[in-house]
C-alpha positions in Angstrom: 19.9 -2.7 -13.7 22.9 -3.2 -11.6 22.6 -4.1 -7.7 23.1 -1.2 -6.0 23.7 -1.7 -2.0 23.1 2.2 -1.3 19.8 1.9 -2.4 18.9 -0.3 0.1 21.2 0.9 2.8 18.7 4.3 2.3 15.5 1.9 2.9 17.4 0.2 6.0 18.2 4.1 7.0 14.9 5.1 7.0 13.6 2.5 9.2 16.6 2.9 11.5 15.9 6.5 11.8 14.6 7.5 14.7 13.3 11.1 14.5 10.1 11.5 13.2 10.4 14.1 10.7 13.6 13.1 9.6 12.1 9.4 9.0 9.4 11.3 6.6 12.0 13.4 5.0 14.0 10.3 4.2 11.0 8.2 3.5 10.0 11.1 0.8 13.2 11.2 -0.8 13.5 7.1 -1.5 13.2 6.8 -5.5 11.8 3.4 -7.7 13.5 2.0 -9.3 15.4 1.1 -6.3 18.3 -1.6 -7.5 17.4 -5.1 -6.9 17.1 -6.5 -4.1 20.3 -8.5 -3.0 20.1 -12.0 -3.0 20.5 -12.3 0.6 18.6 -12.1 3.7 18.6 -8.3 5.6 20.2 -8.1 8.8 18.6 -9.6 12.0 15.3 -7.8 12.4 15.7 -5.6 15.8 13.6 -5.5 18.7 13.5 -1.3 18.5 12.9 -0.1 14.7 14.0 3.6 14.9 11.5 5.7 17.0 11.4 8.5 19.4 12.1 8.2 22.9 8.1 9.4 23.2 5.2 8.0 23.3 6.3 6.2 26.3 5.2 2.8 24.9 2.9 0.5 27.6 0.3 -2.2 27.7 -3.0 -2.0 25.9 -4.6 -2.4 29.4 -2.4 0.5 30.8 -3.7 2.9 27.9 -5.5 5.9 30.0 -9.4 5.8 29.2 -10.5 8.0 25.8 -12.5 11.2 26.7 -15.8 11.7 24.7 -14.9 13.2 21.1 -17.1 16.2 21.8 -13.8 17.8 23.9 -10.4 18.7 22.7 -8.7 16.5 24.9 -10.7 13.6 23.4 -10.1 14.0 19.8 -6.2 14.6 20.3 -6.3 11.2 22.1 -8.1 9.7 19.2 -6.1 11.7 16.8 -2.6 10.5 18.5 -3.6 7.1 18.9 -4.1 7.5 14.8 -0.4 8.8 14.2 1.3 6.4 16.4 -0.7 3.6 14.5 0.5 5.4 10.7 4.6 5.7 12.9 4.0 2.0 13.2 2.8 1.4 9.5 6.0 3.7 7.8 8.3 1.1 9.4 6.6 -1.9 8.6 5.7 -0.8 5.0 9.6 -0.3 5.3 10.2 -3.6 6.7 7.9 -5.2 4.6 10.7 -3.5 1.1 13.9 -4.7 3.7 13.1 -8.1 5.0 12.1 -10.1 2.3 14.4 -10.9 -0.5 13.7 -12.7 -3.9 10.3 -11.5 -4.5 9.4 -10.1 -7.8 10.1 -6.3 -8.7 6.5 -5.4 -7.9 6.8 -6.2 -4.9 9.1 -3.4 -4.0 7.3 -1.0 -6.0 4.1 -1.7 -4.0 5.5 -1.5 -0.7 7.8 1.9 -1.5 4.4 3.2 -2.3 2.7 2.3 0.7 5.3 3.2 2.7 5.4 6.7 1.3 1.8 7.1 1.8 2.1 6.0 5.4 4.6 8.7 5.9 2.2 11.2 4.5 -0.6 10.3 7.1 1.6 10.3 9.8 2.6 14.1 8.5 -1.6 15.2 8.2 -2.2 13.5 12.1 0.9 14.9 13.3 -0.4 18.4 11.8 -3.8 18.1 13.9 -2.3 17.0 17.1 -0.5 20.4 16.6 -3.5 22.4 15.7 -5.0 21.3 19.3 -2.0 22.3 20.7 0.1 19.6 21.1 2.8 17.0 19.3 3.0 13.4 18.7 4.3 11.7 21.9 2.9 13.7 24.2 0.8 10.4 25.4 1.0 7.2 25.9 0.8 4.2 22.9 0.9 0.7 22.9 3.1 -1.3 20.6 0.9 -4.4 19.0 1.8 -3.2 15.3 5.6 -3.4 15.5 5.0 -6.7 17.9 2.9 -8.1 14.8 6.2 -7.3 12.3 8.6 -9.5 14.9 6.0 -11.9 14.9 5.7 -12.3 11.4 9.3 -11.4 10.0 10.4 -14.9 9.3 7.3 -15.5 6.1 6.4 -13.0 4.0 3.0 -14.4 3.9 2.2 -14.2 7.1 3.3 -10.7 7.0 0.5 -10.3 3.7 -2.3 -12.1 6.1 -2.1 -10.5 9.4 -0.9 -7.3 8.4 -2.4 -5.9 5.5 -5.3 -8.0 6.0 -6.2 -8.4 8.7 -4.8 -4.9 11.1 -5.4 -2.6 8.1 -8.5 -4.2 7.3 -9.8 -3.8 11.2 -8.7 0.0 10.7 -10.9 0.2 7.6 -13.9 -1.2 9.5 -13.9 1.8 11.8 -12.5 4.8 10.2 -15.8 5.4 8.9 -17.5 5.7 12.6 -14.4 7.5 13.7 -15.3 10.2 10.8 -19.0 10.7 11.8 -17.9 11.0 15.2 -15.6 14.5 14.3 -18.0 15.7 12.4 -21.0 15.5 14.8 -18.3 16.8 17.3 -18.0 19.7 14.8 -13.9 19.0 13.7 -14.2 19.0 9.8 -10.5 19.4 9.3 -9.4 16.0 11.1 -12.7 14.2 9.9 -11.5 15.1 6.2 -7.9 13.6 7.3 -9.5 10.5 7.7 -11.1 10.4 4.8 -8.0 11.3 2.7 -6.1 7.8 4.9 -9.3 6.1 4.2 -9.2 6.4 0.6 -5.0 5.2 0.8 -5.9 2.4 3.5 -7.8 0.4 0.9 -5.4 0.5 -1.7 -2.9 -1.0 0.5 -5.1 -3.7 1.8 -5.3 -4.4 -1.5 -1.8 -4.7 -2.1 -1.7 -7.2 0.7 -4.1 -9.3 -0.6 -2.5 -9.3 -3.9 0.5 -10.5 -2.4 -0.9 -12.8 0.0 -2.7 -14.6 -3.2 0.8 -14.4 -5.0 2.7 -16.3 -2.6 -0.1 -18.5 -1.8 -0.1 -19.9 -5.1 3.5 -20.1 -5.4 3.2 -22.6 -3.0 0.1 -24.8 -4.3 -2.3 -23.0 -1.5 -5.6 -22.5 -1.1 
């Protein structure tokens, strides 16, 4: 299979890309096999991976207080706090196929995947937030995911461990309260959207781990 740079420049494009649907639309239309990766390191990672100009992004501490789940209000914070998380986890499922180079083909297979299926949760929250009347952005987020990817964009280990395995893995601890919670607060719809991420969220933990254990015994670790 030949090297094909525009294969990758889509991948680059998509994480660049700003607008939310048009991220998923180009996120969709990304094909495997994808060329191989190029033998050299992508280009410096950036501060800003492409995002909208909303949710005004602040501190943890700064996020306004969440409203009981039993009122509207409360489950579209809930619910938009969920899509900005799966906006974070397109790019670094996208980051994840651009940053690293010289890892084996799987590797970009896996994480094309993910990154498709991210897109596709960010599409079923974004649909909810709209069903109770309003759009993602329209609060507040923080930014810890994408500060984990510049914190971890030199090793892709480190990216396996404390991604994957340790900020999905903290998601998949309480998804399943979060989904008793809407349907005790009567909202079937958006407790059977979780249960559809759910399902997706442990395969790609999985696919962390299996690369974490990969490149830890590539290099003689426990």
């Amino acid at each position: 299979m030949q090297s094909d740079t525009q294969a990758w420049a889509a991948v680059g494009a998509a994480l660049y890309t700003a607008d939310p649907q048009q991220k998923v639309e180009q996120v969709r239309a990304l094909r495997w096999p994808l060329a191989p990766m190029p033998e050299v390191s992508a280009p410096p990672l950036s501060a800003t991976p492409g995002r909208p100009a909303y949710p005004l992004l602040v501190g943890p501490k700064d996020l306004p207080k969440r409203r009981a789940l039993h009122t509207q209000a409360g489950r579209f914070a809930l619910l938009h706090a969920l899509a900005h998380i799966e906006f974070n986890a397109i790019n670094l499922a996208l980051d994840a196929l651009y940053r690293f180079p010289g890892l084996p083909e799987d590797f970009y297979r896996d994480w094309l995947r993910v990154a498709q299926e991210e897109a596709e949760h960010f599409v079923l929250l974004r649909q909810q937030l709209q069903r109770l009347g309003g759009d993602y952005g329209d609060l507040p987020a923080h930014d810890g995911l994408w500060e984990m990817a510049l914190d971890t964009a030199a090793d892709p280990l480190e990216r396996m461990a404390l991604v994957p395995r340790v900020l999905e893995a903290r998601g998949l601890d309480v998804t399943p309260a979060m989904r008793e919670r809407l349907l005790a607060a009567g909202d079937a719809e958006a407790a059977a959207v979780l249960a559809r991420i759910e399902s997706d969220e442990c395969g790609h933990v999985a696919v962390g781990s299996r690369w974490f254990r990969y490149l830890c015994a590539q290099r003689g670790l426990e």
